[in-house]
N, C-alpha and C positions, 0 to 999 in steps of 0.2 A: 596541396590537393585542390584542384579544382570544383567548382560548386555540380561541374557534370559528374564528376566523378562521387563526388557526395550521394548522387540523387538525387535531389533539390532541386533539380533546373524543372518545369515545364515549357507543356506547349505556349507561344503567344498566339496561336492564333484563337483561343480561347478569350473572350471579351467579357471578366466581372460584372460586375453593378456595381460595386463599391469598393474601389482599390481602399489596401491598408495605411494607415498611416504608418510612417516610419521615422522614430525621432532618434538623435545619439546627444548622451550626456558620457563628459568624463568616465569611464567604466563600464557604462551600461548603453547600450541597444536597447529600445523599445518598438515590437511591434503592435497596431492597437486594431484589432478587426472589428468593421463594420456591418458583415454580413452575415449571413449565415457560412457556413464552408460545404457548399452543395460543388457541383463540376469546375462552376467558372468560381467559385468561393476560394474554394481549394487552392486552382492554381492561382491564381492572385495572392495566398497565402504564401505560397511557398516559394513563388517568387521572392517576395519580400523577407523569406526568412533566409531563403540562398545567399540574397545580396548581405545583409548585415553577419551572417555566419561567414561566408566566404571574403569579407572586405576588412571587416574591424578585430579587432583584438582584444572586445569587451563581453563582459556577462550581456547575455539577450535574456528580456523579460518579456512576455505576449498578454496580451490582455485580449480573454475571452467574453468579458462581461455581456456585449451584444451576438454574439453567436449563439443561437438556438439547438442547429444541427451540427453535428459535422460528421463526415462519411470516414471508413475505416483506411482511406488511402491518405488523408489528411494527416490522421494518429500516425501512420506508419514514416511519416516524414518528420514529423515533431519526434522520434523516436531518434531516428536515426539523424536527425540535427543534435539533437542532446547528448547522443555518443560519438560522434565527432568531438562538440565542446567540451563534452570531460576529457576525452584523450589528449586535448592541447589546455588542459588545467583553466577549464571557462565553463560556466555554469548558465543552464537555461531552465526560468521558472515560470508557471504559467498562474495569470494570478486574475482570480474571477471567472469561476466554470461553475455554469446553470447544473440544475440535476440532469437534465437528455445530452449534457457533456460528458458528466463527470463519470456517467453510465457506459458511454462508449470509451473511455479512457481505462479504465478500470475493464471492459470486457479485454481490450489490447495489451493488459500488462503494465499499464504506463501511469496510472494513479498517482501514483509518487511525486508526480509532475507538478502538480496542483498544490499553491501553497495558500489559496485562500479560495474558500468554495461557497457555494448557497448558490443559492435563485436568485440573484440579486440586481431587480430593475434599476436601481439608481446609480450600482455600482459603475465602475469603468469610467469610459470617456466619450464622450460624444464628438461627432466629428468637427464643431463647431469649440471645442476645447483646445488650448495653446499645448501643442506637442512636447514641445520643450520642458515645459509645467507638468505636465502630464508623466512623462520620463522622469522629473526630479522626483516626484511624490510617490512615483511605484517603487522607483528603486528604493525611497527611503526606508517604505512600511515592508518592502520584499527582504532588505537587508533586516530590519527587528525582527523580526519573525523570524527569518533562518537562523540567526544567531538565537534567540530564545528557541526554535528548535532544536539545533546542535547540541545545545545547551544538556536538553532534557536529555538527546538522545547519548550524549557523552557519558550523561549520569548514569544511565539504561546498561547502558557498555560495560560502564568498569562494575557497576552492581554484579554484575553477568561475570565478565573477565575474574572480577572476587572470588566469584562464586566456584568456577570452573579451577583457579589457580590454589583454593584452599577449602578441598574436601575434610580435612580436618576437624576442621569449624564446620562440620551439619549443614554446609550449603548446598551441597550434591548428593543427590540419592546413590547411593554406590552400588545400590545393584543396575537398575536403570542410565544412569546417565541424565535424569530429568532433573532441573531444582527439585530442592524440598519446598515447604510451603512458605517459610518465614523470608526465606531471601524468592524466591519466585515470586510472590505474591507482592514483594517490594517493588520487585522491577514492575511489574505491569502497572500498579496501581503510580507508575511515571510514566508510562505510556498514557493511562486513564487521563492525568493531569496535561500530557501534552498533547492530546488527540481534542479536548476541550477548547484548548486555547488556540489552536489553529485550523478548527472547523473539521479534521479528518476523522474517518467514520472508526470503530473497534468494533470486532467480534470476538466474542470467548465461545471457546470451544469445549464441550465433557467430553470425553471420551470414557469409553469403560468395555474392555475384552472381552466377547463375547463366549461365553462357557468354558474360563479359567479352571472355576473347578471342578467340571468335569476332566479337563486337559489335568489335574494334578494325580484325580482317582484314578485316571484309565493310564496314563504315559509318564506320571513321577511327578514331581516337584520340581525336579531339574527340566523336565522341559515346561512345568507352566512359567519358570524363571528366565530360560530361554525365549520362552512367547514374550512376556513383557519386555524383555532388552528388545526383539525384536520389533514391537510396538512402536517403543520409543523413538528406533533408531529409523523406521521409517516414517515417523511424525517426524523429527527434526530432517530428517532431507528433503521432505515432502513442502518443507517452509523455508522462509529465510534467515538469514542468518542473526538479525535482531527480532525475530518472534520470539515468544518465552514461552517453554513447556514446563510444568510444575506437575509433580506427581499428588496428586492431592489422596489418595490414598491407597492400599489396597490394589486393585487394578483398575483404577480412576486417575485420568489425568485432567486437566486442566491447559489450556493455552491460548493467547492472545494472538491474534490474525491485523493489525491494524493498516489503515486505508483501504479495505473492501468490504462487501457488503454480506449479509449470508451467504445470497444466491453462489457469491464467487469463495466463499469458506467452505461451504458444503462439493464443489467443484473440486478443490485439493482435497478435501477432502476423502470423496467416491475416487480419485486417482492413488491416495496411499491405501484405502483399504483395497483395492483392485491388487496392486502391488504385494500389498502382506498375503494376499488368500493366494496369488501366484508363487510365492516364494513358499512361505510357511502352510495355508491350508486352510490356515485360522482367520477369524474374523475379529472386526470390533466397531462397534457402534457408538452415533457421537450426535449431540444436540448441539444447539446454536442460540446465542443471542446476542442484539447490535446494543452497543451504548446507546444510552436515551441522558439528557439534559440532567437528570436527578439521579441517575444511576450511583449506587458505589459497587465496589466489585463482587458484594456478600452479593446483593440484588440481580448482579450478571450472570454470576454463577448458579443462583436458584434457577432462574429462566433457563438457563441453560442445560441444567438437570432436567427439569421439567418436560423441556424440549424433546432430551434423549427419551423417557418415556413416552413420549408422545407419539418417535419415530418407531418404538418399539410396540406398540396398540395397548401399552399398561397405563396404570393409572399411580401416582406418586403416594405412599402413606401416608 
């Protein structure tokens, strides 16, 4: 496939400030931007990511660290380079994205991208740095890190797959479809550990069904048991497919959102309860809180109860 055909090609007649450096080591591509990614940023970007995506046959790794802005036609190319590379079994990581990056990555869908983040002025490389050097050292710390990601998230997986494979064993709530608390509360607090160690953000989510028990006095039991399957099952479509939803009790759940911020939890969020009050009728209401440095998961979940009240104008006992 051609790099036109990619999307990837721009205009030249558009003139940078600071073309990208472009290094190749053994396996890996490095691209290393020097600019911001404004008009002429962009296309100078994507130049550079067309040429090593459409020429070589190695993982691409981009280093953000000196970029402040970047516009939402930039993201949509870093998108659509990245799903090219997985279709031909090649991986692209972006390594060193400021907070006004990571913000428009994350408003695009595209978070996931970023495997090492912060505001970080010293990070990166400067243009005055040996490229080739440059290229061995990111590839190295980009390769630990994905392997100690995978790692966690393999752990995440089969805890889940467990879970899912042997209802037997208490690990599935059998009316809902949600974890229980003992294996739910496993998997996340492995998310907690690997969102820690590789700078990405977590939100836990409460949820709690909005007037259950009236739905049991006025329509039966069978349907306030129908309302919660239905909860459930538009929380888990509403998410992906490594989020963990945990019935924490009652008609209270619990669930982990990691690599976004509130702002973008609360978003899926007002989208499945829009969706349950279209289908079913019913509602349900939900707090927020992002991991903080000291958190543990009791500390996420009070904030997050706390939250839900707060969206509701009550005050907590």
């Amino acid at each position: 496939m051609s790099e036109r055909a990619l999307g990837l090609q721009s205009g030249t007649e558009r003139a940078p400030r600071a073309l990208p450096i472009v290094s190749r080591e053994p396996g890996c591509s490095v691209v290393i931007l020097r600019g911001d990614l404004d008009i002429a940023g962009t296309a100078a970007f994507v130049d550079a990511l067309a040429t090593v995506i459409g020429r070589d046959d190695a993982d691409v790794v981009v280093d953000f660290a000196k970029v402040r802005t970047m516009g939402v036609a930039a993201v949509a190319k870093l998108a659509r380079g990245r799903d090219y590379l997985h279709s031909h079994g090649r991986s692209l990581v972006v390594r060193f994205a400021s907070e006004p990056v990571q913000r428009v990555l994350a408003e695009c869908g595209v978070s996931d991208l970023v495997e090492s983040v912060g505001d970080l002025d010293g990070a990166g490389f400067d243009a005055g740095d040996d490229p080739a050097a440059a290229a061995a050292q990111l590839l190295r710390e980009a390769l630990m890190e994905r392997r100690a990601a995978a790692a966690d998230r393999e752990k995440a997986a089969l805890l889940y797959r467990q879970a899912a494979l042997d209802r037997a064993a208490a690990g599935v709530d059998d009316l809902t479809g949600a974890l229980r608390r003992d294996r739910g509360f496993g998997a996340i607090r492995l998310e907690i550990d690997r969102c820690r160690r590789t700078g990405d953000r977590l939100v836990i989510g409460f949820v709690d069904v909005d007037g259950l028990k009236r739905v049991n006095d006025t329509r039966g039991h069978q349907s306030g048991d129908l309302l919660l399957k239905a909860v459930v099952s538009e929380l888990i479509g509403s998410l992906r497919s490594y989020d963990i939803v945990v019935r924490f009790g009652g008609d209270e759940f619990v669930y982990s959102l990691a690599g976004a911020d509130i702002g973008a939890a609360r978003g899926r969020f007002e989208a499945m309860r829009a969706s349950l009050m279209a289908s079913h009728g019913d509602s349900v209401s939900a707090g927020f809180a992002e991991l903080r440095a000291d958190d543990t998961l009791e500390a996420l979940i009070a904030r997050a109860d706390a939250d839900l009240y707060h969206q509701r104008g009550l005050t907590p006992d």
